[in-house]
C-alpha positions as a Python dict, from the first residue, in 0.01 Angstrom:
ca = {
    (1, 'X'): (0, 0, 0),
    (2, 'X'): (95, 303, -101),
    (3, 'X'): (163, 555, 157),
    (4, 'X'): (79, 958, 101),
    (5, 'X'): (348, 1214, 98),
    (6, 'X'): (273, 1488, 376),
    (7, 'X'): (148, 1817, 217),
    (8, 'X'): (418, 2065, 105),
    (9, 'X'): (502, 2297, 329),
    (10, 'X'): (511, 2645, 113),
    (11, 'X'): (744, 2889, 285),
    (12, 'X'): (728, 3261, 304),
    (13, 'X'): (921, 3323, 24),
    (14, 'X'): (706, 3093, -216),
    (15, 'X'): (367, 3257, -86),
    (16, 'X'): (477, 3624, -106),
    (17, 'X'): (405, 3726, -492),
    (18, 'X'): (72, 3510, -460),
    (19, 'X'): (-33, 3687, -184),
    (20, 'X'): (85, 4033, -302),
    (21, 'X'): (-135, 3974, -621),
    (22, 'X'): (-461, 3877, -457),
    (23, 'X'): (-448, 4145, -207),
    (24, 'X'): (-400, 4418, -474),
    (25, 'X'): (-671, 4200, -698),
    (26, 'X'): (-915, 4254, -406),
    (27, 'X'): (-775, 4584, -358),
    (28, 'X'): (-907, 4689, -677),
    (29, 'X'): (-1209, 4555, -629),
    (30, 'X'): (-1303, 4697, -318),
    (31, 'X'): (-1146, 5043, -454),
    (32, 'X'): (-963, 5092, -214),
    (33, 'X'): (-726, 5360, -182),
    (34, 'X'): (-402, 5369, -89),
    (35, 'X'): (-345, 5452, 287),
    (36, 'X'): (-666, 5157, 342),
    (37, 'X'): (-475, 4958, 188),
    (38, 'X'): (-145, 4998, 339),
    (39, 'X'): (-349, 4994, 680),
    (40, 'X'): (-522, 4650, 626),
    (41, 'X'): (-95, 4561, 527),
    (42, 'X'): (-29, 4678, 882),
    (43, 'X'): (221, 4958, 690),
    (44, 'X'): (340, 5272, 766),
    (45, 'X'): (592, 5328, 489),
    (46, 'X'): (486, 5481, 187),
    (47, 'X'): (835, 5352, -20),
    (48, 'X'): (797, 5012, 160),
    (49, 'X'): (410, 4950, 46),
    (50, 'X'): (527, 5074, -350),
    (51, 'X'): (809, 4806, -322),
    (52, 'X'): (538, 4545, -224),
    (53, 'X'): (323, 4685, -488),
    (54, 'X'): (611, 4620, -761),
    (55, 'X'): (665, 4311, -615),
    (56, 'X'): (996, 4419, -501),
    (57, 'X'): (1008, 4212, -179),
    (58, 'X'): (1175, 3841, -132),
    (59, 'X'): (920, 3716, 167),
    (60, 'X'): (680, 3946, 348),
    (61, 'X'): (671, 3924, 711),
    (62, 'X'): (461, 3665, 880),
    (63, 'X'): (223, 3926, 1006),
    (64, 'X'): (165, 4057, 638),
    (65, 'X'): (115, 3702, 529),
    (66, 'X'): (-169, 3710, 785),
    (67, 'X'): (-336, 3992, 775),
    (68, 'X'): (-357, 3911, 327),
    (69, 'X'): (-535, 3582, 485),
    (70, 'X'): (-767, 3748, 637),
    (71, 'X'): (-825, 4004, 340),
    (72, 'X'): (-902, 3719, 166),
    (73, 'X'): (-1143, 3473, 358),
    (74, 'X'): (-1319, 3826, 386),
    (75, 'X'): (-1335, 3881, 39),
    (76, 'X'): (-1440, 3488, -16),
    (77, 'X'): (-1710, 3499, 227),
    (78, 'X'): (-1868, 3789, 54),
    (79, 'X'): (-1866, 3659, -287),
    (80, 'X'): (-2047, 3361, -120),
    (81, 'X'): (-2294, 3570, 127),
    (82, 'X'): (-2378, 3876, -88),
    (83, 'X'): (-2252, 3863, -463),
    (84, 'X'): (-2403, 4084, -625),
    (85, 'X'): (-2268, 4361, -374),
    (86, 'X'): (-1961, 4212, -225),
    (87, 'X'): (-1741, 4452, -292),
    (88, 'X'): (-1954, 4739, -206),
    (89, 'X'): (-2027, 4580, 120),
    (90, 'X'): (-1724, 4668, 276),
    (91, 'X'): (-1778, 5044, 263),
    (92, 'X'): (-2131, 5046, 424),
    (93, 'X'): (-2221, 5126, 741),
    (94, 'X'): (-2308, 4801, 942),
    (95, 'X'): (-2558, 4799, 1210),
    (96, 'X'): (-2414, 4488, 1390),
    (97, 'X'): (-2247, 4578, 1743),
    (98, 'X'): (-1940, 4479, 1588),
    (99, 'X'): (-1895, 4767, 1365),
    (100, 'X'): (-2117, 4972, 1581),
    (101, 'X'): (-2270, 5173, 1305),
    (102, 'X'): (-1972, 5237, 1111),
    (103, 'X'): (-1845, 5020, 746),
    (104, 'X'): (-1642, 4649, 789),
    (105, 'X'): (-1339, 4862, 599),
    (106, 'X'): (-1345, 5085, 891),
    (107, 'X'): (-1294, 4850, 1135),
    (108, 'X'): (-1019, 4631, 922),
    (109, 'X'): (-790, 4949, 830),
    (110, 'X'): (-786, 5032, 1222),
    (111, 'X'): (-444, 4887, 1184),
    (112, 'X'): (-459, 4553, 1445),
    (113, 'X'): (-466, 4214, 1292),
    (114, 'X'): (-719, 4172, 1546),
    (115, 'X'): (-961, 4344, 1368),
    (116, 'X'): (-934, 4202, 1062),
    (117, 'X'): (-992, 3837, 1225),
    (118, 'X'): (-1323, 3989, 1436),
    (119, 'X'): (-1446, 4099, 1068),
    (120, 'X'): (-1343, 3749, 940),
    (121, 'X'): (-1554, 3577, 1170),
    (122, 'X'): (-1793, 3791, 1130),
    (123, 'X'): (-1830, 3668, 774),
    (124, 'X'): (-1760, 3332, 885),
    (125, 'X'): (-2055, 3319, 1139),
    (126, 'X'): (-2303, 3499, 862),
    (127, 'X'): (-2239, 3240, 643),
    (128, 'X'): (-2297, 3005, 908),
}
């Protein structure tokens, strides 16, 4: 019997252009402009984000790599929950105690991971 190899582990360095190229994918979609999006990147650099956006970078930091997960399950979950206006969603003020009145975008560009994964779950939970 044949046994099965254990899945490849895919370091930093392979996942970084990947991951650069959704985010700005979603980024686009979502309209987002640049300080959000160096916010939801957990950036304060200016010259450091424009490398990243060139793809000028040999492995983002495990914290970037996280916070781009996030971005992403979000982005998934919407597609899934509301397609038609997933990518408006994000800009609208929510109602839920969570975002207490003010848009999911709001509350992911505070600049804590944290936030991001409370909006992730969020999604998570509304999609049951």
């Amino acid at each position: 019997m044949a046994s099965l190899s254990p899945a490849k582990q895919f370091s930093r360095k392979d996942l970084t252009g990947p991951a650069l190229r959704t985010f700005f994918r979603i980024a686009a979609a979502w309209e987002l402009r640049e300080q959000e999006q160096m916010r939801l990147l957990g950036l304060d650099s200016r010259s450091t984000f424009q490398s990243w956006k060139r793809g000028d970078v040999a492995a983002l930091p495990k914290d970037a790599l996280e916070r781009i997960s996030y971005v992403l399950g979000i982005y998934k979950g919407l597609q899934v929950l509301v397609p038609q206006s997933a990518d408006d969603w994000v800009r609208k003020p929510n109602k839920s105690p969570i975002f207490g009145g003010r848009s999911a975008l709001e509350r992911m560009a505070s600049g804590n991971v944290a936030d991001l994964y409370v909006v992730r779950q969020y999604i998570d939970a509304q999609r049951g």
